[in-house]
Every structure is written in structure tokens, then in C-alpha cells.
N, C-alpha and C positions, 0 to 999 in steps of 0.2 A: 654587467656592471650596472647598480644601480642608478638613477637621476641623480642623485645628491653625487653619487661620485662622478658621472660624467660633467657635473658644473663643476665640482672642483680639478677633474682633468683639465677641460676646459679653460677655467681660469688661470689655471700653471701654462697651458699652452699660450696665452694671451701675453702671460707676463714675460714668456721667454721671447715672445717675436717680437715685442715692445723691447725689451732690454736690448736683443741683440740688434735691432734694426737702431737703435741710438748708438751703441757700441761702432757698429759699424760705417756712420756717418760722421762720430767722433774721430774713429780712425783715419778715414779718407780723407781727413783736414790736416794731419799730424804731421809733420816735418819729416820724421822717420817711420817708415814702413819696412814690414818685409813680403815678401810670398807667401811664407810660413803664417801670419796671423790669418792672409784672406784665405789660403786654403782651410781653416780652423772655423773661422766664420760661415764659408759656405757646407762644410760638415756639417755643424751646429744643424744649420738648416735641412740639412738634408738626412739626421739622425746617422751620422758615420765617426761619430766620438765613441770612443770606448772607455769603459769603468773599470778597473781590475781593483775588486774587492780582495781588499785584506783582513782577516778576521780579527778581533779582538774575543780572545780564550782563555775562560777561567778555568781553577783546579777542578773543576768537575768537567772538562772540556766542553763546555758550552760555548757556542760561539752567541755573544752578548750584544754586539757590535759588529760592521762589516765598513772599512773604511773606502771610501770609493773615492780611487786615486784618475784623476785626468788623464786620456791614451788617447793618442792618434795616430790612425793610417792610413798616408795618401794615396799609397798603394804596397806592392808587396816588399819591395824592399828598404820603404823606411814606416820608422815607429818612434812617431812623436811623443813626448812626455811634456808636462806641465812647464818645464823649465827651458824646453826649448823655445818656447816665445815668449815667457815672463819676462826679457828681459827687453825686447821689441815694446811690450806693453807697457810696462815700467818708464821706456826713455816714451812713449808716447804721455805720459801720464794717465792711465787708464788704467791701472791696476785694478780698483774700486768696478770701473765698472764692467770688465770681465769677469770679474769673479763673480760678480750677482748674475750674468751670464750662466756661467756654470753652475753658480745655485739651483739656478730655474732647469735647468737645463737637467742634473739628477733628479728633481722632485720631479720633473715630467718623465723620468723614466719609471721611480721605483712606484708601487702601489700603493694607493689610498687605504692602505688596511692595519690594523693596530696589533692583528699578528703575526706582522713580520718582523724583524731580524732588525735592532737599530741601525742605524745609516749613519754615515759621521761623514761632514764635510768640512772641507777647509776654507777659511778667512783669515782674505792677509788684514793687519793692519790698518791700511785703508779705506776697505769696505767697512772695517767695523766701526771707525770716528766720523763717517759720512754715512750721517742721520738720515738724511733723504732715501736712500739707493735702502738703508737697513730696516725703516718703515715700510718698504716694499715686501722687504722678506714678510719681517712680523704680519703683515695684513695677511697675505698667501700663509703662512704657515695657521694663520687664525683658522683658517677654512678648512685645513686637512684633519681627518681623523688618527693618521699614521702614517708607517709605523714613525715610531719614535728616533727624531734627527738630534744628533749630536757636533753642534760649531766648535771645530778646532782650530783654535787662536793660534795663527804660524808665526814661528819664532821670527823675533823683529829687533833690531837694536833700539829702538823708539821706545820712551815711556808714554803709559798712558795719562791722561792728565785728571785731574779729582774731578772735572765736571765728565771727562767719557768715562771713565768708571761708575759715576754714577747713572749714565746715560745704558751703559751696558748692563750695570745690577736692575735697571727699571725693565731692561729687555727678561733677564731672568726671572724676576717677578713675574711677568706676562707670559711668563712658560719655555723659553729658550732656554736651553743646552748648552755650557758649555764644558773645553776640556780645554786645557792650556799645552799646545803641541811642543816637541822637544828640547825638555827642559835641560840644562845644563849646567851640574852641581859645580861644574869646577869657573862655573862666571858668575860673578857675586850680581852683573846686570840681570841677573835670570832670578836669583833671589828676591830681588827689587819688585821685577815684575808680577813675580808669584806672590808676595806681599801683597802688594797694591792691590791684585783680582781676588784675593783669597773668599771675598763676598759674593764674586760673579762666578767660581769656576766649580764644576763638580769632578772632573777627572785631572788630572795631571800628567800626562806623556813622558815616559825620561826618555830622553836621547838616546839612541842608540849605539852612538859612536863615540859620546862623552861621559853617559851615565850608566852605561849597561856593559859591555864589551869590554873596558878595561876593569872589572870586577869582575864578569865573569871568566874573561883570561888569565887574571891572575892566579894567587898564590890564596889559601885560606882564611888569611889576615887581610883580604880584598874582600872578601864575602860579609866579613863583620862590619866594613866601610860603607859596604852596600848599604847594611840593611839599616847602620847608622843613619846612611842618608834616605830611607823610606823614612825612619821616624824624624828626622830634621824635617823633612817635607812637611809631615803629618803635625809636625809643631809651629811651622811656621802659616797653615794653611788652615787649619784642624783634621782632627783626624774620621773624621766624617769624608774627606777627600778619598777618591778612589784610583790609584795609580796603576798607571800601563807600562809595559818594559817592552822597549822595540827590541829588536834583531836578536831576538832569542830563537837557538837552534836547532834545539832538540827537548824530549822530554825532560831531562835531569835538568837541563839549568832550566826549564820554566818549575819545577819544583823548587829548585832552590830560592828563584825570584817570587813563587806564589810562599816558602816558608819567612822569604824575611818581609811579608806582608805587601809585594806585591797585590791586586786584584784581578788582572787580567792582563796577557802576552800578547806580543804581536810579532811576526817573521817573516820574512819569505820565505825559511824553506823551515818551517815549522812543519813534523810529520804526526800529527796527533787526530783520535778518534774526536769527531765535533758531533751535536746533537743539537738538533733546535731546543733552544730553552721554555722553559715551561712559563717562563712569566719576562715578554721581551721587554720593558721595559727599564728604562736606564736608571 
């Protein structure tokens, strides 16, 4: 590894024991605690967090993207996920500042190189209207050469307001990524929101359980509602947007979702030949 990339290991590692050493002083003042957050905490520290990359796969089975979902193991018979302490963190008020935790915390895992595999990380709400914690990213992300991170906007009941939209289209100017995570055609708040961002977002997520599932289960006259609602997206967003379909589960319906203009699948139990793509960028 060369100098330039051990100063920017380096400074990812700086900014993650900064973050989590406030995170974790914040917490021990909090009214409510649980077990579950400080064993999370002392993981962090001791690199025993786990990733489980989910691909995102186009019609030529390229894997474009690699979503890296938050896993925990305190030992062998439990397997923490994201949501079992979100909500510890949440009544803490500290959402914001775990997550920029967990920001730091993949970029000091994946490599400083521009030809890997994009990376896609999640932000809630929170971290993205609190400008302080989001400057932090932007600085650290300033410094890295790759590979190329993609911020996905987690579905929130909250709008955003015209000064953090503007505050977030000034982040995408200065080179940040984003994707708007699962969207859902059948809530007109999700329209609102997709609205409002249509200047800040580059990918658009459908639901899996609201926007994808009950079209792909149905009947033939569900497929042409589908693909209705790629172009409703593509019209309300432009069509420059590049849209993702979760919980797809097998080849035929990711053909079906890459003909009604889909850009890229995503599954758990997706069985498809992947290739590193020839040009990783988003």
C-alpha cells in the first residue's frame, strides 16, 4: 500500500475512533441503554462487525454495486442486524451519530482503489439534515480515490425541507452519490419525497415488498403496472434516473424487471453468473 493510501487509511481510522469514542460518551449519558448497543460499540473497536454484501446486477450480470448491510456476532448463537439496536439508538437520540459510525467504519474496511466494485451505504434521515456529522463525511470522502460509494436515502416518513435539499444537492455537486432506498408506489408520501430529491438522487430503490413482489406475483396485467410505474418514476424524476428492484428471485423475473426498464436487481437468493464490470463506476 502506497503513502497516499496509508494517510488516507489512516485518516478513516482517525475519524472512526473520533466518531465512535463521542458516540459512545453520548450513549453513557442517555436515559435508556441497552447491552446490545455497548457490545456493538466495543465490536466496532475491536473490527468484529460484519458486512453482508448484496449485489446490485445488471442485464449483462454485472455486479455494479455491492450493498453493505450492518451484521453482528457476539458469539455463535446470536446474529445481530441493524435493527436490532436502531431502535435503543433512536429512543437515545443518536441515530445521526451512529450511523456516521458505521460510515467510517465500511470506508475503513473496503480499499482505497477506483477498481473496485461500488459500495452503497445507508443514511437515515438524521445524519443527512445534520450538517456538522455530513461535513465530516464529505471531508474523508474528499481524500479517497475509491472505489466509488453510493448514500442510500432510508425510507423515512419526514420530508425534507427546501434549505436540506438544497444542502444535499450542494453535497452532490461536490461528488456524493445518492440513491433513494425503498421506494413505495402505492404511498403518495414517497412520491412527495422522490419529487422534492429528483435534483439530488441518481438511483431510485423500489421496494421490494410494495413495489416489486406484488407485480411480480401477480397476474400479466401486474407486469404492465410495473413497467407503468418505472416510467411514472422516470417522469416524475427524469429519466436519466437509474432504478433498482429488490427481492427479485430468480432469472426470469429479473428479465422481466431489466425489460420493463429496470437498470439493476437485487435479492437474497438471486442465482445469476456476476462478472466484475469493466468500468466500476456508478
Amino acid at each position: 500500500m502506497g503513502q497516499t493510501s496509508s494517510k488516507v487509511v489512516q485518516r478513516t481510522l482517525n475519524a472512526l475512533s473520533s466518531s465512535l469514542n463521542d458516540f459512545r460518551a453520548a450513549y453513557g449519558k442517555a436515559a435508556e441503554q441497552t447491552p446490545q448497543v455497548h457490545e456493538v460499540i466495543d465490536a466496532v473497536k475491536q473490527k468484529r462487525v460484519i458486512y453482508l454484501a448484496e449485489p446490485w446486477i445488471t442485464a449483462d450480470t454485472n455486479t455494479v454495486a455491492n450493498e453493505l448491510l450492518f451484521r453482528f456476532r457476539p458469539n455463535r448463537e446470536k446474529l445481530y442486524s441493524y435493527g436490532t439496536i436502531c431502535n435503543s439508538i433512536h429512543n437515545a437520540g443518536l441515530t445521526a451519530e451512529f450511523d456516521l459510525v458505521n460510515v467510517f467504519n465500511i470506508l475503513s474496511w473496503i480499499p482505497d482503489d477506483v477498481k473496485n466494485t461500488a459500495a452503497t451505504i445507508n443514511l437515515s434521515h438524521d445524519l443527512l439534515i445534520n450538517q456538522k456529522l455530513m461535513n465530516q463525511i464529505v471531508e474523508l470522502m474528499d481524500k479517497r480515490k475509491g472505489p466509488p460509494v453510493i448514500f442510500e436515502i432510508l425510507e423515512d416518513a419526514r420530508q425534507f425541507t427546501a434549505p436540506q435539499i438544497a444542502y444535499l444537492k450542494s453535497l452532490k455537486d461536490k461528488g456524493l452519490c445518492f440513491a433513494l432506498d425503498d421506494f413505495r408506489v402505492s404511498h403518495p408520501s414517497d412520491w412527495q419525497r422522490l419529487a422534492s430529491l429528483k435534483d439530488v438522487l441518481t438511483y431510485v430503490k423500489l421496494d421490494g415488498e410494495d413495489s416489486v413482489r406484488p407485480f411480480l406475483d401477480g397476474e400479466s396485467g401486474e407486469l404492465v403496472a410495473f413497467a407503468e410505474n418505472i416510467k411514472a418514476i422516470q417522469s416524475t424524476c427524469g429519466t436519466s434516473k437509474r432504478i433498482i428492484a429488490e427481492w427479485v428471485q430468480n432469472r426470469e423475473e429479473a428479465d422481466i424487471c431489466y425489460a420493463s426498464g429496470v437498470y439493476a436487481i437485487q435479492g437474497h437468493d438471486i442465482i445469476m453468473h456476476q462478472s466484475n464490470p469493466s468500468n466500476p463506476n456508478p
